[in-house]
N, C-alpha and C positions, 0 to 999 in steps of 0.2 A: 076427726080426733083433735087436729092441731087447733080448731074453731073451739072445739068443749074446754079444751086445755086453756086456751085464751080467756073466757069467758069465766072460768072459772080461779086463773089468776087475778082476775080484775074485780071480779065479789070478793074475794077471803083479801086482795090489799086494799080494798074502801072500806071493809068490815076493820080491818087492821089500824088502818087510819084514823077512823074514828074513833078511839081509843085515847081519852084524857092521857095527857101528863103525868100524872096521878095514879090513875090505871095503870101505863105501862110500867111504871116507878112501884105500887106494889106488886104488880105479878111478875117482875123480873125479880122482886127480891124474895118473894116467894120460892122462886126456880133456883136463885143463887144457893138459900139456907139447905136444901133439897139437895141441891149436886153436891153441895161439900160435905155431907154424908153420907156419898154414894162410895162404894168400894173401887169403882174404875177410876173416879176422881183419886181419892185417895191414894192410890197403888201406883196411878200413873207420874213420872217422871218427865216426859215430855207433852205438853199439851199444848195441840193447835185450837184457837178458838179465834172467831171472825170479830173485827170490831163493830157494834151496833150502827145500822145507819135507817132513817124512815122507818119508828117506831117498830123495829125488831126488839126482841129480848134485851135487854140492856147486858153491857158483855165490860164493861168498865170496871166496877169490884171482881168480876171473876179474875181479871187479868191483872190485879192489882195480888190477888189472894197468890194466883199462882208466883208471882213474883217473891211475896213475901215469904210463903213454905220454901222457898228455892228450888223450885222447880222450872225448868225451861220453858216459857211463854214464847208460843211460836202463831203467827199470823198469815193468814193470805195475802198474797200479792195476787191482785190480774194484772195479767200483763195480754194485753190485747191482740198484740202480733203471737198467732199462735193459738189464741186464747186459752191462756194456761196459768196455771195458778203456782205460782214459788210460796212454800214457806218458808218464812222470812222470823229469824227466832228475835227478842223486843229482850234488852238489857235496862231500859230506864221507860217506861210508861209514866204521861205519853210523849215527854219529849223526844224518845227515837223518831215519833212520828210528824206527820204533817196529811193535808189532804191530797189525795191522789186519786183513780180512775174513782170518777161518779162523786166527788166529793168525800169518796170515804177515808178514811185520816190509813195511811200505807210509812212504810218505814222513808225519811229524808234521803235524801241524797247522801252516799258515805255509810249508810248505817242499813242496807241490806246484807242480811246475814242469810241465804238460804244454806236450808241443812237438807239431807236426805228424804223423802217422803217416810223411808222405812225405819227413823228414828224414832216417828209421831208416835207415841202409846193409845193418846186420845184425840179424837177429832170432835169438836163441839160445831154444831153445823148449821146455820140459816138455810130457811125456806121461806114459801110462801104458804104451800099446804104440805101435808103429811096424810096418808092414811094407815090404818093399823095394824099394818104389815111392816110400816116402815118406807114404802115408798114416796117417794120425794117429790112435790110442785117447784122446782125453782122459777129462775126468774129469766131463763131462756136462751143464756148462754149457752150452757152448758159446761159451764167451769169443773164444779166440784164432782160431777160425772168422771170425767176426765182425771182430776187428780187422785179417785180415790182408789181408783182403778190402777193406782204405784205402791201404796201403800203396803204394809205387813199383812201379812194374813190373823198377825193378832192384835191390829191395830181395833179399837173400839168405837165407832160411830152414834155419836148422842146428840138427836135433834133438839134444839133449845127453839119452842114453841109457845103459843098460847091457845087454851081451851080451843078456842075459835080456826084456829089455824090444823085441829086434827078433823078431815073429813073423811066419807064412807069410801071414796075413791079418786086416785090421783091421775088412772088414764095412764100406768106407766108405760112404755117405748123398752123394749129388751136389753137397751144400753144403763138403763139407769142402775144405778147401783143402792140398795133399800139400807137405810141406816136400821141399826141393833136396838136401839132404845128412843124411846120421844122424852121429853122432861118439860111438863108443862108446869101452870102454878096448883094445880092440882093433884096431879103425882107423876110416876112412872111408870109408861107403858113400854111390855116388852114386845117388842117388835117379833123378836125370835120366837119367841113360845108360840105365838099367834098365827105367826107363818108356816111354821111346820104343821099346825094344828088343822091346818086349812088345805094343806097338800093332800 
């Protein structure tokens, strides 16, 4: 299983990769126009979302947008010892930030704010794959396993994906935890409906 899993991280992020400039720049804005008329976007107050890094969903305007509504822009930290993920809430994008674990830009020195997991309303959430159930490829950590298993039980889980990135199956392991909704540049798939439909 852990070989099928490998093997299939490493197709869906060369498929991913190759993916112009251009490409990821309109299907991330695609997905941006799309969430901010979603009702969980809308409704929610606190929203954790990852910042983009090796042509994932472009995550830059969504975290600008949540700033400007006034609403609380909260970000992952890993923090390695542990492997655990702090959210960490962003008052000035992206000077709060700088680069940190793996290059990806994390809150400066001075300017980590963690807050409660059970404050999050919404979690926006990188993968590698997804299938349409909702369960998750990450990238082998196992970080956001880990964190989201602290969260609210009415906290809302929403994969930011591309076409490419939703497959027939993920290979899940009993620990992993299935996000609610996928949002790729071509709509919105509910995870939930699909999953009960299938029990």
């Amino acid at each position: 299983m852990a070989i099928i899993k490998k093997e299939l991280r490493q197709q869906i992020l060369k498929q991913r990769q190759s993916l112009s400039a251009q490409e990821v720049r309109e299907k991330s804005e695609a997905i941006y126009n799309q969430l901010l008329n979603l009702k969980y976007f809308q409704q929610a107050s606190a929203i954790m979302v990852y910042v983009d890094f090796r042509n994932e969903v472009q995550t830059q305007s969504i975290i600008r947008e949540i700033l400007s509504q006034g609403k609380r822009a909260i970000i992952p930290v890993c923090q390695q010892e542990g492997w655990k993920l702090i959210p960490s809430e962003v008052y000035n994008f992206p000077e709060d930030l700088e680069p940190g674990t793996w290059g990806i830009l994390e809150p400066k020195p001075g300017r980590l704010r963690p807050i409660e997991p059970t404050e999050i309303d919404l979690v926006l959430i990188p993968g590698v794959a997804f299938d349409q159930e909702g369960n998750r490829l990450g990238y082998g950590a196992g970080y956001y396993d880990r964190f989201l298993a602290k969260v609210s039980s009415e906290t809302v889980f929403i994969a930011l994906a591309f076409d490419l990135q939703v497959v027939s199956n993920t290979f899940p392991s009993e620990h992993d935890i299935p996000v609610h909704f996928i949002l790729t540049e071509t709509g919105l798939i509910d995870c939930r409906q699909l999953s009960s439909e299938r029990r």
